[in-house]
C-alpha positions as CSV (number, residue, x, y, z in Angstrom):
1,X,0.0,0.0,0.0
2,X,0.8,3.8,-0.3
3,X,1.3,5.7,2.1
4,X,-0.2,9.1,2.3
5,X,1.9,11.3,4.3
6,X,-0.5,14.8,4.8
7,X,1.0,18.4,4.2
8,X,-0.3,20.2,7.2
9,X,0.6,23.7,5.4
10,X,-2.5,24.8,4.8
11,X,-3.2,24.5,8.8
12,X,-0.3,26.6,9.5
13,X,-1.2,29.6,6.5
14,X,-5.3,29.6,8.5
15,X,-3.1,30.2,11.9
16,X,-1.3,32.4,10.9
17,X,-3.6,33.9,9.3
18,X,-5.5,35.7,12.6
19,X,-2.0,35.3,15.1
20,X,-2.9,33.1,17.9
21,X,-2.8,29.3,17.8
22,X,-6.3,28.9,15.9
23,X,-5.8,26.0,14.3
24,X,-3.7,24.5,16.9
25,X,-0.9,22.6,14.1
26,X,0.1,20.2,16.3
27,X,-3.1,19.0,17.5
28,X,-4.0,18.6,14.1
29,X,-1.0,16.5,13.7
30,X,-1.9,14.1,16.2
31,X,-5.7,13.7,14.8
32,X,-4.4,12.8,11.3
33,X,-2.0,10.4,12.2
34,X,-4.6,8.6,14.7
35,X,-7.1,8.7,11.6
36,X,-4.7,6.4,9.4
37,X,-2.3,9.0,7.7
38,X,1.0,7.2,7.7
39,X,3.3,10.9,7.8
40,X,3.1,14.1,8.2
41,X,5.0,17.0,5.8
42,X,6.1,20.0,6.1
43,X,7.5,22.9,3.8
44,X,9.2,25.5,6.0
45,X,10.4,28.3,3.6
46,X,12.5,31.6,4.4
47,X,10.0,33.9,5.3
48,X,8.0,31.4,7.5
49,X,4.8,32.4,5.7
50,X,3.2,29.3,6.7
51,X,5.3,26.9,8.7
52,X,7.2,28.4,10.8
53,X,11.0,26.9,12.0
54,X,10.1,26.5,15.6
55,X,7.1,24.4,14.0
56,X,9.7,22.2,12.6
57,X,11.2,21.3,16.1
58,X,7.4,21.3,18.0
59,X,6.6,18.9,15.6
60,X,9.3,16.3,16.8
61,X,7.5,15.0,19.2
62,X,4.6,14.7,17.8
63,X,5.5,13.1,14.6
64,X,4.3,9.4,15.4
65,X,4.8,8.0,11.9
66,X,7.0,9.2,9.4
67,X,8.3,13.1,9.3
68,X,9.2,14.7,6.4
69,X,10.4,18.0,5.9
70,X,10.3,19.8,2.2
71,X,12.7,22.8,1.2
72,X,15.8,24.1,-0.7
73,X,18.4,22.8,0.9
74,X,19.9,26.4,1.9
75,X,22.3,26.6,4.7
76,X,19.5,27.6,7.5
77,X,17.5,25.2,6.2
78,X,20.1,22.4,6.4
79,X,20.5,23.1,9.6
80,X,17.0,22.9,11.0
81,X,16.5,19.4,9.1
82,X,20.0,18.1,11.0
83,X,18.7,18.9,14.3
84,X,15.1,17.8,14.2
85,X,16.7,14.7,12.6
86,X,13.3,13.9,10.6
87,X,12.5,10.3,8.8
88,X,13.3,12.0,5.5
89,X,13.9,15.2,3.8
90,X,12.8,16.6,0.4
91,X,15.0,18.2,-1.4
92,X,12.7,20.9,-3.5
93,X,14.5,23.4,-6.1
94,X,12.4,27.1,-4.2
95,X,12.9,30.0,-5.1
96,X,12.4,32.7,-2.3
97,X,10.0,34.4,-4.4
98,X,7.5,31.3,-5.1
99,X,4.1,31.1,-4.2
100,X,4.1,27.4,-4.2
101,X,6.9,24.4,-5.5
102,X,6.7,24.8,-9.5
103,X,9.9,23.1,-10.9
104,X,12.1,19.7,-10.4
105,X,15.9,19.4,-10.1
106,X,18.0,20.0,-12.9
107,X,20.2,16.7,-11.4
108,X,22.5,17.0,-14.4
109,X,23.7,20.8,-13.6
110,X,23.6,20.6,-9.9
111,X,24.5,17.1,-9.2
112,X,27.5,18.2,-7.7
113,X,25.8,20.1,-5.4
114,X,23.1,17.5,-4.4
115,X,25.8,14.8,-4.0
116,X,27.2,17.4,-1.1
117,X,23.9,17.9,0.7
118,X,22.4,14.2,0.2
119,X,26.0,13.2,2.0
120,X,25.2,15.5,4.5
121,X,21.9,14.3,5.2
122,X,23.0,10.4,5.4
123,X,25.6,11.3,7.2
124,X,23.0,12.2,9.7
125,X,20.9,8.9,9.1
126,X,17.9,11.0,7.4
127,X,16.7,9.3,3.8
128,X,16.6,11.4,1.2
129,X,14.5,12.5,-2.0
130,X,14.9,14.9,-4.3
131,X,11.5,16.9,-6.2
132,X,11.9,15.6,-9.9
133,X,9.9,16.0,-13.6
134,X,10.0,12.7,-15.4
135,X,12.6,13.4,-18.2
136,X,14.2,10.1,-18.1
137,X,17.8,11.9,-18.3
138,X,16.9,13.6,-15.3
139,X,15.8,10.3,-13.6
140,X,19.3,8.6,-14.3
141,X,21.5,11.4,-13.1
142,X,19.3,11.6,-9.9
143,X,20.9,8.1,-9.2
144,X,23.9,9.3,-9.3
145,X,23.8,11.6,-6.6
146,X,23.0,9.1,-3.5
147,X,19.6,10.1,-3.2
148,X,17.4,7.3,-1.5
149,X,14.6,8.6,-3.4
150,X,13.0,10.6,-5.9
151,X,9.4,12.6,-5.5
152,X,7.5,12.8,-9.0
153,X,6.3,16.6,-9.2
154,X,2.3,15.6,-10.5
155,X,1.5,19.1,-11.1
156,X,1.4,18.2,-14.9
157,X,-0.6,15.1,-14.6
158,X,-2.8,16.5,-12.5
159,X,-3.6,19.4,-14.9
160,X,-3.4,17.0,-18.2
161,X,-6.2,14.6,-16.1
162,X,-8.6,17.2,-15.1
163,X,-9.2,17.9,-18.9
164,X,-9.8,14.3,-19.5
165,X,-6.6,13.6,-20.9
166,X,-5.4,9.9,-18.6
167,X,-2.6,9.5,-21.0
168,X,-0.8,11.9,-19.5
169,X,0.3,9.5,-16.5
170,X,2.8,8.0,-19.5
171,X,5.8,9.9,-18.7
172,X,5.2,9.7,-15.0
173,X,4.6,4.9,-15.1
174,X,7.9,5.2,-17.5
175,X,9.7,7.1,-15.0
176,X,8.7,5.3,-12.2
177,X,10.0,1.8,-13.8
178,X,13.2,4.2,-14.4
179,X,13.8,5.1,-10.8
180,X,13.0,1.4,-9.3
181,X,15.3,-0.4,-12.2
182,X,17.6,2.3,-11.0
183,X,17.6,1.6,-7.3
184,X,15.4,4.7,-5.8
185,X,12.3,5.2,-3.8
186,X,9.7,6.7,-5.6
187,X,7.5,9.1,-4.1
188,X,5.1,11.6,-5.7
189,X,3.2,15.1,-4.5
190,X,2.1,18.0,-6.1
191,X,-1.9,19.0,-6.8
192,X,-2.9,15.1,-6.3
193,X,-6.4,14.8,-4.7
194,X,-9.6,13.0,-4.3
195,X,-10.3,12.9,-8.1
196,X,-6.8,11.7,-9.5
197,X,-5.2,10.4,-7.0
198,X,-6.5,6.7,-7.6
199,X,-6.4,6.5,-11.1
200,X,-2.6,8.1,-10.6
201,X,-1.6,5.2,-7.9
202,X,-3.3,2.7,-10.4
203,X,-0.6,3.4,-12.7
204,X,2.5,4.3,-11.0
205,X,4.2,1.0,-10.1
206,X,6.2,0.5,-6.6
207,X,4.8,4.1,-5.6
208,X,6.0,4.6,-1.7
209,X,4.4,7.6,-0.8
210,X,2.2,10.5,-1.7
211,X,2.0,13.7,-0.1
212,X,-0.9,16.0,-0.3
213,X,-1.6,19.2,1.5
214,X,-3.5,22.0,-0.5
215,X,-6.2,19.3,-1.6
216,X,-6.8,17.4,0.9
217,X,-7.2,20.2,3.3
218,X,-9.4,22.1,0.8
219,X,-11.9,18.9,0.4
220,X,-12.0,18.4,4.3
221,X,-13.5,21.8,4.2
222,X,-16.2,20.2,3.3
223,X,-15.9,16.6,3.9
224,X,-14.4,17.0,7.3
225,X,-10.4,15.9,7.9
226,X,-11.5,12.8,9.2
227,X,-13.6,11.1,6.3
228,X,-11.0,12.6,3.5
229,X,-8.5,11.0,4.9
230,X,-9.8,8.0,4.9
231,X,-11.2,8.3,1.1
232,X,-7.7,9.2,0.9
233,X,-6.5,5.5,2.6
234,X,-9.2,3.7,0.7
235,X,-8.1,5.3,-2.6
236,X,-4.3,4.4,-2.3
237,X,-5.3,0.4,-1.3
C-alpha cells in the first residue's frame, strides 16, 4: 500500500492567518495520524509564511509515523533538518520568491551540489528525496547523486487529467519503472487529490508515498479531515 503522508501547510497559513494558535498545528497533527495518515510533511520556507522553523522542532514529538520535511536545501534550512533529525527530507529546487513548489531538479547541472547535501543528510541517518519532472535523463542522473529517493512533481498530470486527458500518466509509469530499475524510492506530490489520486496510484508501479496538502485540506472543508482521509486511505489500497 501507499502511504499518504499529509502536508499540514495549509493548517499553518489559516493560523497564521489571525496570530494566535487557531488551528492548533500540532493538535492537528496528532488527529491525522490517529485517523490512518502514515506521515506528516512540512515545507518551511524563508520567510515562514506558513510553517514556521520552531514548528519544525514542536513537531518532533509529535510526529508518530513518518516526518518529512520539504525545502531548498539552503544553509538555515540544512541546519534545522540536521537537528530535528526527521524520517526524511525533500529536497525541493524554491525559489524565495514562489508562491508554491513549481519546478524539479536540474540533477544534471547541480548534481554536484546534491551529492554534497544528500551526503550530509546520510551522514545524519535521514533518507533522502529529491523533487523531480519525469525526463528520463533527469531520472538517471538523480541516481547518481545518492539520493534514496525521488518525489515525481504531478503538477502536470494533474492538470493534463482534469481535462480528460489519462494518457498523461505516461511519462510519470515510465519514470517510475526508471527510478526502481535504477535503485530509488519513488514518491510523488504536487496537486494530487480525491479525483486523481486513484487512477494516478493505479498506474504508477512501486509508488511509496504521496503527499498532499492544498487538496486534501481544501476537500476536508467540506468533507471533514477525518472522512477525507480515509477516502484518501481507501483510494491508495
Amino acid at each position: 500500500m501507499t502511504k499518504l503522508s499529509v502536508n499540514i501547510n495549509k493548517i499553518a497559513t489559516l493560523r497564521n492567518s489571525r496570530g494566535g494558535n487557531v488551528p492548533n498545528l500540532l493538535q492537528v497533527a496528532k488527529d491525522v495520524q490517529e485517523f490512518g495518515a502514515e506521515g506528516i510533511t512540512i515545507h518551511p520556507r524563508p520567510d515562514e509564511r506558513h510553517i514556521r522553523y520552531q514548528d519544525a522542532y514542536d513537531l518532533k514529538p509529535i510526529v508518530t509515523t513518518e516526518y518529512n520535511i520539504e525545502g531548498n536545501p539552503i544553509k538555515q534550512f540544512m541546519d534545522l533538518v540536521l537537528e530535528v533529525n526527521p524520517t526524511q527530507v525533500t529536497l525541493v529546487p524554491d525559489g524565495e520568491d514562489v508562491l508554491t513548489s513549481n519546478a524539479g531538479w536540474d540533477t544534471v547541472t547541480h548534481q554536484s551540489y546534491l551529492k554534497e547535501v544528500i551526503a550530509e543528510f546520510k551522514k545524519a541517518g535521514i533518507r533522502t528525496s529529491i523533487f523531480i519532472d519525469t525526463d528520463l535523463k533527469l531520472i538517471e542522473a538523480a541516481a547518481k547523486t545518492g539520493t534514496d529517493r525521488i518525489e515525481l512533481y504531478t503538477e502536470s498530470f494533474a492538470s493534463e487529467f482534469e481535462k480528460g486527458n489519462k494518457e498523461a500518466v505516461k511519462p510519470y509509469t515510465e519514470a517510475a519503472v526508471l527510478a526502481h530499475e535504477l535503485g530509488l524510492g519513488i514518491n510523488a506530490g504536487h496537486d494530487l487529490n480525491l479525483e486523481n489520486i486513484q487512477f494516478f496510484k493505479q498506474n504508477i508501479p512501486n509508488l511509496a508515498e504521496v503527499s498532499i496538502g492544498h487538496a486534501l485540506i481544501s476537500e476536508s472543508i467540506y468533507l471533514g479531515i477525518e472522512n477525507v482521509v480515509n477516502m484518501y486511505l481507501h483510494r491508495l489500497q
